[in-house]
LOVEX-119772 format. One line per 8 residues: number of its first residue (from 1); their letters; for each residue x, y, z of C-alpha. Coordinates in pm, 1 decimal. Layout:
N
NUM	A	X/Y/Z | ...
END
This chain:
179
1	XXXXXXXX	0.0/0.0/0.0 | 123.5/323.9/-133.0 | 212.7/587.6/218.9 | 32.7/886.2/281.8 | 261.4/1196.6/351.5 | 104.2/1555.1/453.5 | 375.8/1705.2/373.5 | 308.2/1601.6/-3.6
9	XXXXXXXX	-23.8/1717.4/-201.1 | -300.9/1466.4/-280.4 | -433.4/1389.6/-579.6 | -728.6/1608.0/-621.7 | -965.2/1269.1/-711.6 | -837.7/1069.8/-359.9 | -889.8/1449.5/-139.2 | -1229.7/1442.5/-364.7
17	XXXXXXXX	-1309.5/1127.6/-167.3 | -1108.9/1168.8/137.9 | -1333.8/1506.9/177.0 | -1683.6/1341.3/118.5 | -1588.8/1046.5/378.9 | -1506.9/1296.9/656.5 | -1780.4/1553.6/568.9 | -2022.5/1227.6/610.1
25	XXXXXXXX	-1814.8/1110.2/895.8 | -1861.7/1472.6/1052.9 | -2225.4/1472.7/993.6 | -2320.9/1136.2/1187.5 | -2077.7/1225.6/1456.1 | -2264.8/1551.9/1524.6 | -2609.1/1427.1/1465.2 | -2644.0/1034.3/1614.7
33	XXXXXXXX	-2519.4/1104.2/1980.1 | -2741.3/1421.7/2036.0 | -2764.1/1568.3/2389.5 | -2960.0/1892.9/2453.7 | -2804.4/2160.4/2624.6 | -2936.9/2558.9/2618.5 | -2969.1/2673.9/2260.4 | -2839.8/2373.5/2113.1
41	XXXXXXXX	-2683.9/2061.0/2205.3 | -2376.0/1873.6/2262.4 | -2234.7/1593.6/2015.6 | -1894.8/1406.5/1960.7 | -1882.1/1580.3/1604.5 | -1575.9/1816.0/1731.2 | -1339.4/1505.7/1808.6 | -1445.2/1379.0/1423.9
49	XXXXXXXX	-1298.4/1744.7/1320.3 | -1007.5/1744.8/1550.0 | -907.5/1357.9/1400.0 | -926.4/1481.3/1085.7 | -765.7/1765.2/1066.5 | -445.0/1586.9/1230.3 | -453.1/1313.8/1022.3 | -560.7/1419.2/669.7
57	XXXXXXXX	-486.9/1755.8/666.8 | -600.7/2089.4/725.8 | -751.6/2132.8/381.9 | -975.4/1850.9/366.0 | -1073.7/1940.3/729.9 | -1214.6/2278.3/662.5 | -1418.3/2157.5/428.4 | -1541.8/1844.7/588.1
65	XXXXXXXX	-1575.1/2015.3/921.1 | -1773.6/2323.8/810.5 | -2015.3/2079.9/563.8 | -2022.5/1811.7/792.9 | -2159.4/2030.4/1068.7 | -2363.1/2240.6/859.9 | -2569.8/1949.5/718.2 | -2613.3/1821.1/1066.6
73	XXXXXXXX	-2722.1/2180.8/1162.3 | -2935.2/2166.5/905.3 | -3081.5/1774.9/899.9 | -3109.3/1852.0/1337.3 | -3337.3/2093.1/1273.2 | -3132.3/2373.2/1327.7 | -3111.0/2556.7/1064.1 | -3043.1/2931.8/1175.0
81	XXXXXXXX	-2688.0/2810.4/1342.5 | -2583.6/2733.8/929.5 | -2374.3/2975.3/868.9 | -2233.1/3039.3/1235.3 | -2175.2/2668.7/1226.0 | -1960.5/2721.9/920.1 | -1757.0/3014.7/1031.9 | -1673.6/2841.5/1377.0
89	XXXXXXXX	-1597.3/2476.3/1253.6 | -1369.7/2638.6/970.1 | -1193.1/2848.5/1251.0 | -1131.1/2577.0/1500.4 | -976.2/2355.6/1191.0 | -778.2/2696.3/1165.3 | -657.9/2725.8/1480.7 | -595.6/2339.8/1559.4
97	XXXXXXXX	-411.6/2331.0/1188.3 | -166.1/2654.2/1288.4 | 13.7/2514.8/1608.6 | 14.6/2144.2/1481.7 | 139.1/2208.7/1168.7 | 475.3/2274.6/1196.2 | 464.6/1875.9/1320.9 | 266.8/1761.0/1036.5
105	XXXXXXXX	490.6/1489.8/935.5 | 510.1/1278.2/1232.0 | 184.0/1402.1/1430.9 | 56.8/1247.8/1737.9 | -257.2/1295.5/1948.3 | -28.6/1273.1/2298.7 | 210.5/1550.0/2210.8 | 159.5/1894.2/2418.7
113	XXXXXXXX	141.7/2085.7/2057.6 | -133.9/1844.0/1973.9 | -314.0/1875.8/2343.5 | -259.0/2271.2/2295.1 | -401.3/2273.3/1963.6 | -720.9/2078.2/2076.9 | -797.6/2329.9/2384.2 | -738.2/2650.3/2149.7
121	XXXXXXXX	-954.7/2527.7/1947.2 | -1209.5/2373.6/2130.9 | -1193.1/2692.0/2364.5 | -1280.5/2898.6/2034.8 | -1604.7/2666.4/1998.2 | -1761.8/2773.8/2290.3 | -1630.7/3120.4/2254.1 | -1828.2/3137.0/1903.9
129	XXXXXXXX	-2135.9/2981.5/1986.2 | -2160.9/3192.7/2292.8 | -2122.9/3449.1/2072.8 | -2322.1/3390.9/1827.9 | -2611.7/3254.0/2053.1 | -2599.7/3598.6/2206.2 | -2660.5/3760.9/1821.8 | -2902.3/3525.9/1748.4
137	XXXXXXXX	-3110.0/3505.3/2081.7 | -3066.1/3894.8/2132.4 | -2875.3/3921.6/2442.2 | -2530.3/3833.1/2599.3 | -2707.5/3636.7/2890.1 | -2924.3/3429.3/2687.4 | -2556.9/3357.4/2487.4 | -2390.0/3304.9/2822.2
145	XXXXXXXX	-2632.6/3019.9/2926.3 | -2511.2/2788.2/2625.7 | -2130.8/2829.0/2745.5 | -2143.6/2593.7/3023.7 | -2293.4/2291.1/2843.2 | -2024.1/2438.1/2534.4 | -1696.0/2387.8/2778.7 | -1823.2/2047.8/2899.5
153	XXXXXXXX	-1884.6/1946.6/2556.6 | -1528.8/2105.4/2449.2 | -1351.3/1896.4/2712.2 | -1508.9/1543.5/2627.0 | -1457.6/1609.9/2254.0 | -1116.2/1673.0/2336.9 | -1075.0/1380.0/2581.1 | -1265.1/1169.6/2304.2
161	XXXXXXXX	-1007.3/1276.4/2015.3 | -701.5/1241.4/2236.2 | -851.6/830.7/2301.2 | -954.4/763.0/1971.9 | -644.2/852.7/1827.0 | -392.8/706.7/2076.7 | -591.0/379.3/1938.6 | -554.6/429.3/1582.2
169	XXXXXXXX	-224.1/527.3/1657.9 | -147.2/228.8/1757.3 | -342.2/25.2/1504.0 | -65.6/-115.3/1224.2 | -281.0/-55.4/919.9 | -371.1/290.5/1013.8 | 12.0/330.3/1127.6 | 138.7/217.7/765.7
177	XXX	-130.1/431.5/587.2 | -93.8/728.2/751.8 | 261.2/732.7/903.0
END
C-alpha cells in the first residue's frame, strides 16, 4: 500500500473522496449522539474534526468540518446556526491546523502541541457559539447560558479525540497508511 505523507499534495480525485468520507463522517458524529443543552446541544462531532484535521490535513478538514456540521445543523433541525456553524468549525480547523502544523509529518494525538491545539480550538467553539447565541437570541445572557454545556462538551470532545487517536495510533494498518 502506497504511504500517505502531509507534507506532499493529494491527488485532487483521492482528497475528492477523502473530503466526502469525513464531511459524512462529521455529519453522523454531530447528529447520532445528540444531547440537549441551552440553545443547542452537545455531540462528539468536534473530536471527528479534530481527527481529521491531524490526520488528513487541514484542507480537507475545513471543508469536511464546516459541511459536515452544517448538514447536521441543518438535517437537526437547526437551521439558523448554518452559517455560524460554518464560520466556527472552519476556525477551530484553523486554529488546531496553525500550532500542529509545523509537526505535520510525524503528528501524534499525545504531544503537548497536539493537546494545545485541541484546547485553542475547542476553547474557540464555545467562545463562538456563545457568541453567536448571544446575536441570534438577542442578548449576551441568553448567549452566556449555552457556554457551560459548550466547555463540557469542548472537554469530552477533546478527551474523546485524544482516546480515539492514541488507538488508531497504535493500530498497524492505520500506522502504515498514515505514518
Amino acid at each position: 500500500m502506497m504511504e500517505y505523507n502531509k507534507t506532499k499534495p493529494m491527488s485532487a480525485s483521492r482528497s475528492i473522496c477523502i473530503t466526502a468520507v469525513m464531511t459524512a463522517f462529521i455529519c453522523m458524529m454531530t447528529i447520532v449522539p445528540r444531547i440537549p443543552i441551552p440553545l443547542g446541544y452537545a455531540h462528539l462531532g468536534d473530536a471527528a474534526i479534530f481527527l481529521v484535521v491531524l490526520y488528513a490535513g487541514h484542507r480537507e478538514g475545513a471543508v469536511a468540518a464546516s459541511l459536515g456540521s452544517a448538514f447536521a445543523d441543518f438535517l437537526g433541525g437547526f437551521p439558523i446556526w448554518i452559517l455560524p456553524t460554518i464560520l466556527i468549525k472552519y476556525s477551530m480547523v484553523i486554529i488546531l491546523w496553525h500550532i500542529v502544523k509545523k509537526h505535520a509529518a510525524d503528528i501524534h494525538v499525545l504531544s503537548a502541541y497536539a493537546f494545545c491545539g485541541l484546547c485553542l480550538s475547542g476553547g474557540w467553539m464555545v467562545i463562538g457559539y456563545t457568541i453567536f447565541g448571544s446575536i441570534l437570541y438577542g442578548g449576551i445572557a441568553v448567549g452566556l447560558t449555552s457556554a457551560p454545556g459548550l466547555f463540557l462538551e469542548g472537554v469530552v470532545n477533546i478527551a474523546a479525540a485524544i482516546a480515539a487517536g492514541a488507538v488508531l495510533e497504535r493500530s498497524k494498518s492505520f500506522s502504515a497508511y498514515f505514518k
